[in-house]
C-alpha positions as CSV (number, residue, x, y, z in Angstrom):
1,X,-47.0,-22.1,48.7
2,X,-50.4,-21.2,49.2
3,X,-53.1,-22.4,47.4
4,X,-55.3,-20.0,45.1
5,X,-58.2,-19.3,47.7
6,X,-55.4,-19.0,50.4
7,X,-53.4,-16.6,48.4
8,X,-56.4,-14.5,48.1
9,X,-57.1,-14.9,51.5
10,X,-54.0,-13.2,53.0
11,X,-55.3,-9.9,50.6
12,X,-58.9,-10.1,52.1
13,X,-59.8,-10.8,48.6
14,X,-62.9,-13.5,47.6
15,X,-64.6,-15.1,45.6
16,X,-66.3,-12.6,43.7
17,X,-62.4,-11.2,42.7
18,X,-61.7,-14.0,40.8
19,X,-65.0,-14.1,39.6
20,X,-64.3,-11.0,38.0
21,X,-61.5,-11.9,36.3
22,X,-62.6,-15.2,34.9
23,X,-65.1,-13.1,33.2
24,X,-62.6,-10.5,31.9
25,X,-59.9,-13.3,30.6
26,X,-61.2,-13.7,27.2
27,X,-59.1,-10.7,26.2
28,X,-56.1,-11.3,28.1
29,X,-53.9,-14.0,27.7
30,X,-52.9,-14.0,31.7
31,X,-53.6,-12.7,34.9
32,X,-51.2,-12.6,37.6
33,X,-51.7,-12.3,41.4
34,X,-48.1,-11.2,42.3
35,X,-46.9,-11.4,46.0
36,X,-43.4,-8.6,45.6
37,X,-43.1,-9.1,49.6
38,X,-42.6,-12.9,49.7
39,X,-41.7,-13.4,46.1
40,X,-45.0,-15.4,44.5
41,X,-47.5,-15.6,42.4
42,X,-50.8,-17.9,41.0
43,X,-51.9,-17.4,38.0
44,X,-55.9,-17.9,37.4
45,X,-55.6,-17.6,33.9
46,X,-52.5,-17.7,32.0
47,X,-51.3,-18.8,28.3
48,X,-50.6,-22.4,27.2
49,X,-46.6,-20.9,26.5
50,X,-46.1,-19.9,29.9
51,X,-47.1,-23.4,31.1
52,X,-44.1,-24.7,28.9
53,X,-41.9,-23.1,31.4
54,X,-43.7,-23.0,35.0
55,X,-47.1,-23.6,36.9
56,X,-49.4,-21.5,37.3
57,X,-48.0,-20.4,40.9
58,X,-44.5,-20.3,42.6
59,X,-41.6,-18.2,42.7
60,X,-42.1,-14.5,41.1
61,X,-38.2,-14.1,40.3
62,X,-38.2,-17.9,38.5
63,X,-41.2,-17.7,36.7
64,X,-39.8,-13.6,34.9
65,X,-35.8,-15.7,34.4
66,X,-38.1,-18.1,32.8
67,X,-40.2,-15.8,30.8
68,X,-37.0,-14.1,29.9
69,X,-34.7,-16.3,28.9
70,X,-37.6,-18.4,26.7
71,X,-40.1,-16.1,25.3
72,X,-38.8,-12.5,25.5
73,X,-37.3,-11.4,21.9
74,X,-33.2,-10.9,22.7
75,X,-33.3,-7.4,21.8
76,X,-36.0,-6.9,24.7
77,X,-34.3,-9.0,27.6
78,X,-32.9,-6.7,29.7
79,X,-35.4,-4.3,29.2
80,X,-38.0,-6.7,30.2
81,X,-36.3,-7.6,32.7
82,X,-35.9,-4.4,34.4
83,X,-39.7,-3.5,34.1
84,X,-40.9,-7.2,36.0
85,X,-38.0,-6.9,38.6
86,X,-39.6,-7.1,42.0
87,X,-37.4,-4.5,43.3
88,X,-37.8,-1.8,40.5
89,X,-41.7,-2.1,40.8
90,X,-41.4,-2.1,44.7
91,X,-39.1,1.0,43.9
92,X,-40.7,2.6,41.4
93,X,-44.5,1.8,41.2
94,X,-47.1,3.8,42.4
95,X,-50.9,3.9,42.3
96,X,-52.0,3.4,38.9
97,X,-51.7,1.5,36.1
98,X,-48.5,0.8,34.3
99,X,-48.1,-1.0,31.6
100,X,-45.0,-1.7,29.0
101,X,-44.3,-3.4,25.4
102,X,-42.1,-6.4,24.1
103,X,-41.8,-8.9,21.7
104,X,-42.7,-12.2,22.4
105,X,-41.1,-15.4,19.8
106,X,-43.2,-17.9,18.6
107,X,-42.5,-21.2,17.9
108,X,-42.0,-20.5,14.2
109,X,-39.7,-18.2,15.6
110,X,-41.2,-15.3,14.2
111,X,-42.2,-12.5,17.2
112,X,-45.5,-10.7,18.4
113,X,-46.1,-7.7,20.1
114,X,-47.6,-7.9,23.5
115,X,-48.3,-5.4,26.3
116,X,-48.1,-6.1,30.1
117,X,-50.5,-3.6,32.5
118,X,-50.5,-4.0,36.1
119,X,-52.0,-1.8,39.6
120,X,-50.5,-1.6,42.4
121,X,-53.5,-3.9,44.4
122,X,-51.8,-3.6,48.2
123,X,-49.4,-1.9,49.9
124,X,-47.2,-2.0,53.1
125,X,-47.5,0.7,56.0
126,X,-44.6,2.4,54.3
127,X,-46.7,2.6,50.8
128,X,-44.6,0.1,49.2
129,X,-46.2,-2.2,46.8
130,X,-47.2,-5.4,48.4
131,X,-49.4,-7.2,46.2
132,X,-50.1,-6.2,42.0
133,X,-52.5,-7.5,39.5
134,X,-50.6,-7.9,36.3
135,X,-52.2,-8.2,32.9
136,X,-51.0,-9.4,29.2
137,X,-52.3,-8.8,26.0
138,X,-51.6,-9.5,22.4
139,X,-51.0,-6.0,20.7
140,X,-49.5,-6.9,17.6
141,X,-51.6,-5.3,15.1
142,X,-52.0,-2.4,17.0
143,X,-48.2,-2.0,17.3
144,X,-47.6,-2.7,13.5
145,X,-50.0,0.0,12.4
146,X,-48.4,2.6,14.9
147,X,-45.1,2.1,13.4
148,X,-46.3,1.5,9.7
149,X,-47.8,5.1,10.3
150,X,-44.9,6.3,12.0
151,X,-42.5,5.6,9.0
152,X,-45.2,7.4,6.5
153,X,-45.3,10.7,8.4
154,X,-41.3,10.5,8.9
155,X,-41.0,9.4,4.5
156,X,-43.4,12.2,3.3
157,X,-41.9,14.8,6.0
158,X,-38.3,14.1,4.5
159,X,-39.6,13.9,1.1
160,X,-41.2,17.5,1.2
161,X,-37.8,18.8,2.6
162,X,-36.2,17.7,-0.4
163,X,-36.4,17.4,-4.2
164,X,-33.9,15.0,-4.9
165,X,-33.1,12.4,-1.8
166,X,-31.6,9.2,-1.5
167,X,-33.4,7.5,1.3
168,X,-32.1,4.4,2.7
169,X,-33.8,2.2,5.9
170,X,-31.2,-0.1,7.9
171,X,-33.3,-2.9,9.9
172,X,-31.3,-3.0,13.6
173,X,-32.6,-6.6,14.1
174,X,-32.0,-8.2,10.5
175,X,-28.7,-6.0,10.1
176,X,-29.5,-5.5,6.9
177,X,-30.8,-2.6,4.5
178,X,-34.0,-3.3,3.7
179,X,-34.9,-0.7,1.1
180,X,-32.9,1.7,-1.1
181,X,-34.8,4.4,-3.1
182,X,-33.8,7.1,-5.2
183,X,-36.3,10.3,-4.9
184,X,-35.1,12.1,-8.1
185,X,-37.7,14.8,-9.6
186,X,-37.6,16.0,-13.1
187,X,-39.7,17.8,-15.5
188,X,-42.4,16.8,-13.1
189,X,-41.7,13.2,-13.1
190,X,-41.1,10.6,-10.1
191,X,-38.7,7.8,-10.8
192,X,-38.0,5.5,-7.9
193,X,-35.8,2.8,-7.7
194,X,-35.4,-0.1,-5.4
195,X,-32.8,-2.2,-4.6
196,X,-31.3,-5.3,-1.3
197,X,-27.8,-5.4,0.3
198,X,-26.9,-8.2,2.3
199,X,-23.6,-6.5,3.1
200,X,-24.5,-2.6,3.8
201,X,-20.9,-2.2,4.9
202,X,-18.7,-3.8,1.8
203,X,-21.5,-1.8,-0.7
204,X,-21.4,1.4,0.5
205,X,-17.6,1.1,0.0
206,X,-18.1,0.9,-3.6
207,X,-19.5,4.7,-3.3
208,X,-18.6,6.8,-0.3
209,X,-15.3,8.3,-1.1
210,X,-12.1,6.8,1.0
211,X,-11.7,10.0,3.3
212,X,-15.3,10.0,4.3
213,X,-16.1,6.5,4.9
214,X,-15.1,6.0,8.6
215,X,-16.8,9.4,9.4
216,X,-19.5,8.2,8.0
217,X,-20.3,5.2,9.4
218,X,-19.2,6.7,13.0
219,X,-22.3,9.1,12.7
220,X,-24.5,6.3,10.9
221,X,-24.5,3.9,13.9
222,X,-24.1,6.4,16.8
223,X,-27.3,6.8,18.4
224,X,-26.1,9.3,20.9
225,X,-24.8,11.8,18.0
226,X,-26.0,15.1,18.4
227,X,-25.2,16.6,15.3
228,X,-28.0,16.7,12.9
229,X,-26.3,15.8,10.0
230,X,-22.8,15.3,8.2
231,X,-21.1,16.2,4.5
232,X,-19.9,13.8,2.7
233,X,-18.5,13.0,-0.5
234,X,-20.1,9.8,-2.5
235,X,-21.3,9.3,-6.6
236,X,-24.1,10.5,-7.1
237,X,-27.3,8.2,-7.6
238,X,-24.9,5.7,-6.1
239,X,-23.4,4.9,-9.9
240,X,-19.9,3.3,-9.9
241,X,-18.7,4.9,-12.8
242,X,-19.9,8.7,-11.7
243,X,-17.3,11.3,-9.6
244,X,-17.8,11.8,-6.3
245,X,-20.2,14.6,-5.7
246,X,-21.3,16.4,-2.4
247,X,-23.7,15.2,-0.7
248,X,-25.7,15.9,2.6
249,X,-26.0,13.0,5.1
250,X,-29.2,13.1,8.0
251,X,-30.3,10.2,10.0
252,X,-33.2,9.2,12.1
253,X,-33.4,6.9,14.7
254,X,-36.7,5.2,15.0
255,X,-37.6,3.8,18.3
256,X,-40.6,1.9,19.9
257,X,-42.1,3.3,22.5
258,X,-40.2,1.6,25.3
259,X,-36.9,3.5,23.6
260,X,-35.6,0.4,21.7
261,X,-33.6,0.8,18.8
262,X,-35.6,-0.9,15.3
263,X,-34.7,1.2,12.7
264,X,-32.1,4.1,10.9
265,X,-33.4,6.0,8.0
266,X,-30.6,7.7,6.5
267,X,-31.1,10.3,3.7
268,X,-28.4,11.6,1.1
269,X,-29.4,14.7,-0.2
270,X,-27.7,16.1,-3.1
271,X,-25.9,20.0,-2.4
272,X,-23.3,19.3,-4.8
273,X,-23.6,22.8,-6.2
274,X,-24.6,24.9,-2.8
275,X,-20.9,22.8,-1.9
276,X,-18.9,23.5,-4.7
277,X,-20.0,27.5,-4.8
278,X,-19.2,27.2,-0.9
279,X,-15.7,26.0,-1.8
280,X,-15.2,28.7,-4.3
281,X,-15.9,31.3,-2.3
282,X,-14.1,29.7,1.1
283,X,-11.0,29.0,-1.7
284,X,-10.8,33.1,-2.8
285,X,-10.8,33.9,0.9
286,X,-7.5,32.5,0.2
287,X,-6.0,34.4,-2.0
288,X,-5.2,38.1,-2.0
289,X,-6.8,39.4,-5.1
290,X,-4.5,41.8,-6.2
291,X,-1.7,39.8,-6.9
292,X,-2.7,36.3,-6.7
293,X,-1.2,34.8,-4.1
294,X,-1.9,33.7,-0.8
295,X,-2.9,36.0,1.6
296,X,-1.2,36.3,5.1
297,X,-3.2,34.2,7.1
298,X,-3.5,31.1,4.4
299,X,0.0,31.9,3.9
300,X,0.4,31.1,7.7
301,X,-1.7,28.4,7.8
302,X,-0.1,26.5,5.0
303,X,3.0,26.5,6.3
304,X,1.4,25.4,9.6
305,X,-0.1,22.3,8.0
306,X,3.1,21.3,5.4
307,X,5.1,21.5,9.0
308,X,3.2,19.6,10.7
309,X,3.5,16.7,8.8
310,X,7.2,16.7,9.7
311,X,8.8,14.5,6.6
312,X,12.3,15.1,8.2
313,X,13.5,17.2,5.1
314,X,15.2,20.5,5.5
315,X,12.3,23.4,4.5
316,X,13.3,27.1,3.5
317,X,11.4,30.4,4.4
318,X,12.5,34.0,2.7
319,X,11.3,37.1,3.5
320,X,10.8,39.9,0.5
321,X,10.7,43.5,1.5
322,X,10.7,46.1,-1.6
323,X,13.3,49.4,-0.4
324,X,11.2,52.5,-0.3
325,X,8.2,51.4,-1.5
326,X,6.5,55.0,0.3
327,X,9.1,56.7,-1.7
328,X,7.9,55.2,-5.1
329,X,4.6,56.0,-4.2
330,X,5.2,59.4,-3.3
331,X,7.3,60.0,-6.4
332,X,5.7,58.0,-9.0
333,X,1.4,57.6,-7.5
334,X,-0.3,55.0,-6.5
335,X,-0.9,53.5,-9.8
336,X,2.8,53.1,-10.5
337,X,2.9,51.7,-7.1
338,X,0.3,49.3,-7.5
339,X,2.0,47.8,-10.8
340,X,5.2,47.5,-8.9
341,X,3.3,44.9,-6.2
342,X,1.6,43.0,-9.2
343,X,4.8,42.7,-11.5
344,X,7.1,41.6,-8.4
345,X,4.6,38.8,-7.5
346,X,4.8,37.5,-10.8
347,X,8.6,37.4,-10.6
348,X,8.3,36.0,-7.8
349,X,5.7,32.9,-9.5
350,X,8.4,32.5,-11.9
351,X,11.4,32.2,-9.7
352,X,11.0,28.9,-7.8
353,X,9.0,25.4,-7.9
354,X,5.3,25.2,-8.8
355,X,4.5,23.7,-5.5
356,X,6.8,26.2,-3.4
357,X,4.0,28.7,-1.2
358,X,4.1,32.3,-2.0
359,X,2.2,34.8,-0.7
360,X,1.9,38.4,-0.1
361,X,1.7,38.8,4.0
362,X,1.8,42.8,4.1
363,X,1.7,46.2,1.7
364,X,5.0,45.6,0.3
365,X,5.9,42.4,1.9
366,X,6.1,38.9,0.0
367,X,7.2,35.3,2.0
368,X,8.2,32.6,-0.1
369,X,8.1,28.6,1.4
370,X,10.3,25.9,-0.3
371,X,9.6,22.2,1.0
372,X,12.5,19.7,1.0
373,X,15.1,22.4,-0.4
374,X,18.5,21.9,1.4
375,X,21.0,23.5,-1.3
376,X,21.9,27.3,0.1
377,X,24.1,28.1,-3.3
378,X,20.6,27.3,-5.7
379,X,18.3,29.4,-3.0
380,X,20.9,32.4,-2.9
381,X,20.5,32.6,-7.2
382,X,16.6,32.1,-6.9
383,X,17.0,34.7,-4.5
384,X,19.6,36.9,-6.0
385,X,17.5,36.6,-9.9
386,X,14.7,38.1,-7.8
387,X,16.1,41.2,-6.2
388,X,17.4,41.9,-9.3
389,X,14.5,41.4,-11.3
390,X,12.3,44.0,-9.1
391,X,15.3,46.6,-9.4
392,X,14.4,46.4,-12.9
393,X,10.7,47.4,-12.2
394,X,11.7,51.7,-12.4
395,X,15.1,52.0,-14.5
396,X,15.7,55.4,-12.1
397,X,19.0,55.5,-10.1
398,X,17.6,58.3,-8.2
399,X,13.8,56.8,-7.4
400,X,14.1,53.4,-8.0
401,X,13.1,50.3,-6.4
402,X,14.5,47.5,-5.0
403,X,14.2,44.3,-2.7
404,X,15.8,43.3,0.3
405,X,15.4,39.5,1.4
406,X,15.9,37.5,5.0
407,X,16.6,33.5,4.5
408,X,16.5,30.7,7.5
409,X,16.3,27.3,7.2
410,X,14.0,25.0,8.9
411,X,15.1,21.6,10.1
412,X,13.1,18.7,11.9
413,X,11.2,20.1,15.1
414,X,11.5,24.0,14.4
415,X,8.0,26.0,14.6
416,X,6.5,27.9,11.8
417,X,7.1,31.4,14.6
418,X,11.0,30.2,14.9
419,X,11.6,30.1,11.2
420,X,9.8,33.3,11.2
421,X,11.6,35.4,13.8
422,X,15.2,34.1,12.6
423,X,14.3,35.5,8.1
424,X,12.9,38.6,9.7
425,X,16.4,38.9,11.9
426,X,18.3,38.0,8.5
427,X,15.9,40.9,6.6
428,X,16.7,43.1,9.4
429,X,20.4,42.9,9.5
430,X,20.2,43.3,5.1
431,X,18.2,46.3,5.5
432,X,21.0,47.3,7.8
433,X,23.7,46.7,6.1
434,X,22.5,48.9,2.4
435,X,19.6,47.0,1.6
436,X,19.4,45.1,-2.1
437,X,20.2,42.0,-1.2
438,X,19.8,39.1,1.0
439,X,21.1,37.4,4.1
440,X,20.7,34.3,5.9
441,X,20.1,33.8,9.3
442,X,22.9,33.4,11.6
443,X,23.1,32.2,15.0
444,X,25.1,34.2,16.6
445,X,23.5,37.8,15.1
446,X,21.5,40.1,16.9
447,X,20.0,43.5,15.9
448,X,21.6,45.8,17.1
């Protein structure tokens, strides 16, 4: 290994070089000569910490496992690392300055912020860095403020989105929440409330309903999410003995400017009643409003979800179809026509189970879905009490009305469109056959 004025030497540097810096080192706390080519460095003026762990010249790749392993904050390691490698900066460096920011522990254990800045002094024939003068700095302060001023602009931009928040602030190096306020305005008035989890996990339990709780967390500590925010269901103001209410769930990740990870601001802002008139409104799409019941495709899509739960119980579908509904119509108007619907789907609410599906999936059509119902003799009087029921509807031999029904049964494995196919084949052959009535489907029938 050289010595200093040799080091120099090979870089045609002199005297008046390290002159220079000697005057400069008051406001670093090293300076670094680093030889990338032959892996080296000397150190004119470096800090009493490094010279725990190396001299002040020697091997460039020992002296940053040193630094590394000793001084650099865990968190920072491998980014450190990466930035002082002598074949990233061989790699990646160009003329210029370049400069980077970690945290440095103390012997208290406690961590500063400090900034390293280095130029590219010499380079090889190819332009590869040969030689760099590296600098470090104490920039604690300065880095405090930044962030301390970053978290105010982030605070009073989420506050002026909102008028009633929840804000929460989850410290990535503590794992702990270190603050939990409650933004609520009323009648002009600010309250604010403050409180510490050690365990942000087994408290949030307390309050963020059972079905949510995974989602949530999922989107709370994926920094990669690219959704902007969730809905959730927790109690409101974060009261144990509240309901669950609706509330909407954003997050920011707050980084330093090297890209590491040091906080998550998470605010819960309250839409229980935007939600709730959502679900109204998403809950009548459901329905068919004339009679009440479900409409074809929630009809469908019920069934869809009940089968595919597959319980292993034996499930029922019926198909209603009223005889010469055009014919009433015709004869009777619309009006009669339209009470005819209504009335038959309230006989058909009051034939089977309250938690049986019914809905109306055409003009004059009606389906009818019975979980866990295996007994054909108590379906065919359900059934049978229906038809005649509706016959009832016009007391008219010669313009009447009446009802014509196709029943399959659904056992382990068969799809919502093979029940379907086999009660409209049973309708079929019943309308065939005199209508006013029903039939089940058999195997070995075919339309003919």
């Amino acid at each position: 290994m050289p010595y200093e004025r040799d080091f120099l030497s090979l870089y045609d540097s002199n005297d008046m070089i390290d002159s220079i810096f000697m005057a400069i080192a008051w406001y670093f706390d090293s300076i670094l000569y680093i030889d990338l080519e032959h892996d080296v460095f000397y150190a004119p003026i470096y800090t009493e910490k490094i010279s725990r762990y190396c001299n002040n010249k020697g091997k460039y790749s020992e002296l940053v496992s040193a630094l590394t392993r000793n001084m650099v904050f865990q968190d920072d390691c491998e980014y450190c690392n990466m930035m002082l490698s002598p074949v990233n900066i061989r790699k990646n460096a160009s003329m210029g300055i370049h400069e980077f920011d970690y945290r440095c522990l103390m012997s208290n254990g406690e961590y500063r912020w400090v900034r390293n800045k280095f130029f590219v002094h010499k380079t090889d024939k190819n332009g590869m860095p040969v030689l760099i003068v590296m600098f470090t700095f104490d920039v604690h302060e300065e880095k405090i403020k930044n962030i301390k001023r970053e978290y105010e602009r982030f605070y009073f931009n989420m506050l002026a989105e909102m008028n009633k928040s929840i804000i929460t602030t989850y410290n990535m190096h503590t794992k702990i929440a270190e603050s939990f306020k409650i933004i609520s305005m009323h009648s002009n008035q600010q309250n604010i409330l403050s409180k510490k989890w050690n365990d942000i996990h087994n408290e949030w339990k307390k309050y963020i309903h059972p079905d949510y709780y995974e989602k949530f967390f999922q989107f709370f500590l994926n920094e990669s999410n690219t959704e902007n925010d969730i809905t959730i269901l927790c109690k409101p103001v974060f009261d144990d003995g509240s309901e669950f209410q609706w509330y909407r769930v954003r997050v920011k990740f707050l980084k330093y400017n090297d890209g590491v990870l040091h906080r998550i601001v998470t605010t819960f802002e309250d839409i229980d009643k935007e939600k709730r008139e959502v679900l109204v409104a998403h809950e009548k799409l459901k329905w068919d409003a004339f009679t009440e019941l479900y409409n074809k495709q929630s009809f469908e899509a019920e069934i869809f979800r009940l089968l595919a739960k597959n319980n292993g119980g034996t499930d029922i579908l019926i198909l209603f179809d009223l005889d010469h509904f055009k014919d009433v119509n015709d004869t009777y108007g619309h009006r009669e026509g339209d009470r005819i619907i209504r009335e038959s789907a309230g006989i058909l609410k009051n034939s089977f189970r309250g938690g049986d599906l019914i809905g109306r999936i055409g003009g004059d059509e009606f389906g009818v879905f019975c979980r866990n119902c295996s007994d054909p003799k108590l379906i065919s009087e359900r059934v049978r009490h229906v038809c005649e029921q509706i016959s009832r509807l016009i007391p008219s031999e010669e313009k009447g009305i009446s009802c014509s029904a196709g029943i399959t049964f659904g056992m382990r494995g068969k799809t919502f469109e093979k029940m379907y196919a086999e009660a409209d084949e049973a309708l079929y052959r019943q309308k065939r056959r005199g209508r006013n009535g029903y039939a089940f489907y058999e195997e070995n029938s075919a339309r003919a």
